[in-house]
N, C-alpha and C positions, 0 to 999 in steps of 0.2 A: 567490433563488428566488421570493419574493413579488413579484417586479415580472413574471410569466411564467404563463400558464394551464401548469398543471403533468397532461398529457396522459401517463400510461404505456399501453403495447402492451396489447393490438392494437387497430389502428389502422380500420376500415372507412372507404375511401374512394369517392369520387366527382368523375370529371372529364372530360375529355377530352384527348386528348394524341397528340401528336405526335414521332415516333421516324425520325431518319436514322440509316445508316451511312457513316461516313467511312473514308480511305484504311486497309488491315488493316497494323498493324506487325509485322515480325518479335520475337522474343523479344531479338533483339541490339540493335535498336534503341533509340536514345534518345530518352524522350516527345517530342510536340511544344511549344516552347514554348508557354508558358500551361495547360498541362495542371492546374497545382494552382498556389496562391498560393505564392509561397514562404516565410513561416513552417508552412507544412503540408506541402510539398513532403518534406521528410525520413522524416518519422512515414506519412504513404500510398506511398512507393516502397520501406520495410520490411516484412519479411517475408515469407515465400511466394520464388516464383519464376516469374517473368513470362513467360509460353509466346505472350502475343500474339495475334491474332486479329483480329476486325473491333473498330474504337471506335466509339461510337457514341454521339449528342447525342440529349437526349429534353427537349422541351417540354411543357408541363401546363399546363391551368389546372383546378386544384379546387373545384366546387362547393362537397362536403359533408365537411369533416373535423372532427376534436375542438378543432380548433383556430382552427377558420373556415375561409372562403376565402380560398386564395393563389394565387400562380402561381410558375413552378418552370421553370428552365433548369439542365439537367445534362450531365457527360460522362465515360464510361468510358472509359479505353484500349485495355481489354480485358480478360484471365483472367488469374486467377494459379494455381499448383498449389501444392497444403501436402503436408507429408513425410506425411500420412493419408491421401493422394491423392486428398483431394478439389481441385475446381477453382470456380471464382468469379469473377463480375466485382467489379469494385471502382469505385466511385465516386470522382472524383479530385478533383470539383470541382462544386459543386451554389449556385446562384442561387436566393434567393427573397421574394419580397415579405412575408413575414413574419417578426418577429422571437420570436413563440414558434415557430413553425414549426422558425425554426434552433433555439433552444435544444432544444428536445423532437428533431430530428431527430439532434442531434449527440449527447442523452443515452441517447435509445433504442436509437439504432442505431448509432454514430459516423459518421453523413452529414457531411462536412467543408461546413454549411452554410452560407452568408455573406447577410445581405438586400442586394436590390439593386435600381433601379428599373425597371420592366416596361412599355414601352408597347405596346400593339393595335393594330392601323388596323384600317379596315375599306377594302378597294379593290372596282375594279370589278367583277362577274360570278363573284361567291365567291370572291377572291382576296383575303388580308390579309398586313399586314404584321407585326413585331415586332422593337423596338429596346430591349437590356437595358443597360443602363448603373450606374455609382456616385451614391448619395444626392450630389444637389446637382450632377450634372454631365450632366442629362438632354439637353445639346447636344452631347454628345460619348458614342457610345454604344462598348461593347464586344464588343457581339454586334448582328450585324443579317440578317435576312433576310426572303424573300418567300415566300410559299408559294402555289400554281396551282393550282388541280383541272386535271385531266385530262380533255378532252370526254370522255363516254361512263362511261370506264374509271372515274373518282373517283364515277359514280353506281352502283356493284356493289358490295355489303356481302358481308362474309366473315366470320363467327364466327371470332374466336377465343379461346385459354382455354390460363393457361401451364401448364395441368396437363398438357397435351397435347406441353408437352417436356422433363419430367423436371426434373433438378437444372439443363438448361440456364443456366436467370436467378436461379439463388442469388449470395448475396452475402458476403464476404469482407473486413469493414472493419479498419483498425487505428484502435488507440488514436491519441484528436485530440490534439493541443496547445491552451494554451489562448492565446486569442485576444485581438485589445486591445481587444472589446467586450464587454459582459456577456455578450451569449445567444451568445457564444462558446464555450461552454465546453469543460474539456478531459474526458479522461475516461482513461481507465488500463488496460480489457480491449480483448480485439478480438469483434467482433459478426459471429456468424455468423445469416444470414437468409436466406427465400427468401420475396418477393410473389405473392401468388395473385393472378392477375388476369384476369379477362373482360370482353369487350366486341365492338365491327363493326368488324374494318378496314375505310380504303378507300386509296386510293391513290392518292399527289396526287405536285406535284413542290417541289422546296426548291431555291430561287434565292437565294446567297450575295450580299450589299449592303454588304459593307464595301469601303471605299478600297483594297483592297489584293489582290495576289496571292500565290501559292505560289511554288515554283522552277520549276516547269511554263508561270505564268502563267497562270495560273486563279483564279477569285475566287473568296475565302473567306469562310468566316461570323464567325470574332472576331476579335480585335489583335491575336493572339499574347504577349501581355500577361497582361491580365483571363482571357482566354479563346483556348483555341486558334484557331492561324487554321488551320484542316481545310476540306478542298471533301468537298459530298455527294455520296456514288456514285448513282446513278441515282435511282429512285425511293424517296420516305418512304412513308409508312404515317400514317394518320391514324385514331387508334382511337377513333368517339365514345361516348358513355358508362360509360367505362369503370371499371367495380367493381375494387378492389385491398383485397385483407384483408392484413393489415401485422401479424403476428404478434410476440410478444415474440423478442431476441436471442440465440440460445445464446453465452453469453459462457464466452471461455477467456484462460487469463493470458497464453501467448503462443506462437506458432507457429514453424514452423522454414519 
């Protein structure tokens, strides 16, 4: 614990960020590869009951947290339902340039967080890039894409505030395993949570830069590996400054 800035909930943040949706799975279907590492693979596909929906990848980068500044690539599959009926996304698999980040995100809230390297571009006419990769293998990335403005359309700001959709974006984690690095850590209840968040959408587009296609033949954004390889549906969302209050977990020992 002393080698880790020791951050407990809640959390007020500050960043900007970046949310697609990828193709929606049925409840019968099986994840896409990549979806979780496989030592955590077991421990995040228990519990609950997977009803499916849209998945969805969310890019960050964080100004102001207790923890500093990081950056953050994530992916949900989608919802799951518990015998209380409530429902939840679950986080399957979560990137970040920091390593108290991960420890604190995996103890607060069981975020199966792993650090990983993050690069920027900057392209032409407000267009950048981003390529996430493994410490020491920054030539070989696992996630890659472009992202556009939209003439016209990406200069329109639109408030929004997730108070505005209910339980929608609550969250449903299991218990992590524990990991072969320190700020791996495991942990033993499930975290139930909801993000308060506000900020301006606007509306850009996300262009998938990996070597590789679907079964469609379409190009995706990860290996299928590290990170799913998923194509984005039409249009992201790009929220700038966006406030998130990160409340403590109602933790329970375990669900059905």
């Amino acid at each position: 614990m002393s080698d880790f800035i020791v951050a407990p909930p809640p959390w007020h943040l500050k960043a900007r960020t970046w949310q697609f949706t990828v193709s929606s799975r049925s409840k019968n279907a099986s994840f896409p590869p990549g979806w979780a590492v496989p030592w955590q693979a077991d421990a995040l596909a228990a519990g609950g009951e997977f009803i499916g929906g849209p998945a969805v990848v969310v890019l960050v980068q964080y100004s102001d947290t207790p923890v500093g500044r990081y950056d953050e690539l994530g992916f949900a599959p989608g919802r799951w339902r518990y015998a209380d009926g409530s429902v939840g996304f679950r986080t399957s698999i979560m990137l970040v340039s920091s390593r108290d980040s991960t420890w604190n995100g995996r103890r607060n809230w069981n975020i199966p967080k792993q650090v990983a390297s993050f690069k920027y571009e900057s392209l032409r006419n407000g267009s950048w890039s981003l390529s996430v990769s493994h410490i020491g293998h920054e030539t070989d990335p696992f996630f890659q894409v472009t992202v556009n403005p939209i003439p016209v359309i990406s200069r329109i700001p639109i408030p929004i505030s997730s108070r505005w959709f209910g339980n929608m974006f609550s969250y449903a984690q299991p218990p992590l395993p524990q990991g072969p690095k320190p700020e791996e850590i495991g942990t033993e209840r499930w975290a139930f949570f909801k993000p308060r968040m506000t900020g301006w959408v606007y509306l850009m587009n996300v262009v998938p830069e990996m070597n590789a296609e679907d079964e469609k033949g379409k190009r995706v954004v990860g290996d299928g590996v590290s990170f799913p390889a998923v194509v984005p549906n039409g249009l992201g969302m790009y929220l700038e400054d966006m406030q998130t209050d990160l409340g403590p977990s109602t933790w329970k020992e375990e669900v059905v």
